[in-house]
N, C-alpha and C positions, 0 to 999 in steps of 0.2 A: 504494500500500500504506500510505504512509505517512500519507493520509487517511483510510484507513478505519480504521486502527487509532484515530487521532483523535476517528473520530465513535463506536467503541464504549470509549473514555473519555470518554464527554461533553463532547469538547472541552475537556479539563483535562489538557493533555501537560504542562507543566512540572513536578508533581511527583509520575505515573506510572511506575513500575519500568518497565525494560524487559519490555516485553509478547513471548510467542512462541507458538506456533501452536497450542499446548495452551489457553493461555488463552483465545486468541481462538476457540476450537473450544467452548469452554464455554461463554461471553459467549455467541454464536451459537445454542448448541443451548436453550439458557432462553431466552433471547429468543423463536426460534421454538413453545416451550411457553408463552408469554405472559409469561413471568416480566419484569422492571425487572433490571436490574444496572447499577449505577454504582460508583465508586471512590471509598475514603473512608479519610481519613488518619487514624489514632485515634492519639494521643500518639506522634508519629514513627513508626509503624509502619502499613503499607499494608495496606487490607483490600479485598473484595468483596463492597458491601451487596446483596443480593438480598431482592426485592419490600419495598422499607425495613424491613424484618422480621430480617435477620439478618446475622451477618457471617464470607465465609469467607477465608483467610489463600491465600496465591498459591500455596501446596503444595496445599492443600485441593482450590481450584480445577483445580488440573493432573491431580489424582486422581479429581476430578468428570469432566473429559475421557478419563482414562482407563477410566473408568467401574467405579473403586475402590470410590465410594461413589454411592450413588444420593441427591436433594436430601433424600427423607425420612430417609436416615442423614446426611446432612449437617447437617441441621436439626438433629436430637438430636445431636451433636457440639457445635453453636452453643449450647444448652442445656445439655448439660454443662459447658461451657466457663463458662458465665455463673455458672450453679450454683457452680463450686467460687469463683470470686471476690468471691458474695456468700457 
């Protein structure tokens, strides 16, 4: 288990929040859609770049698993998000 969780961080567990089964169900289900996801640390704080295009936070993702939000309302979240800090 604790390989594969390894190879969907890209091999970068040292500074990975602990990962659990919602995430990994995300990671998983965009990947099989073709999507890229890897983990990217923006100023201390942990994100989910998908297709190097955008970036969603570990609640986002668990709510992507839950299937709260779909990648196209995700996306417009990532772009509000940007939006208000420019």
């Amino acid at each position: 288990m604790r390989e594969r969780r390894r190879s969907l961080l890209n091999d970068s567990p040292n500074w990975a929040p602990q990962m659990n089964s919602k995430i990994d169900a995300a990671i998983e289900a965009l990947r099989r859609q073709g999507h890229s996801v890897r983990p990217y640390n923006r100023e201390g704080q942990f994100w989910y770049e998908i297709d190097g295009r955008m970036l969603a936070s570990h609640q986002e993702m668990e709510d992507l698993a839950d299937r709260v939000y779909s990648l196209v309302e995700l996306e417009d979240l990532f772009v509000r998000r940007k939006n208000e800090i420019n």
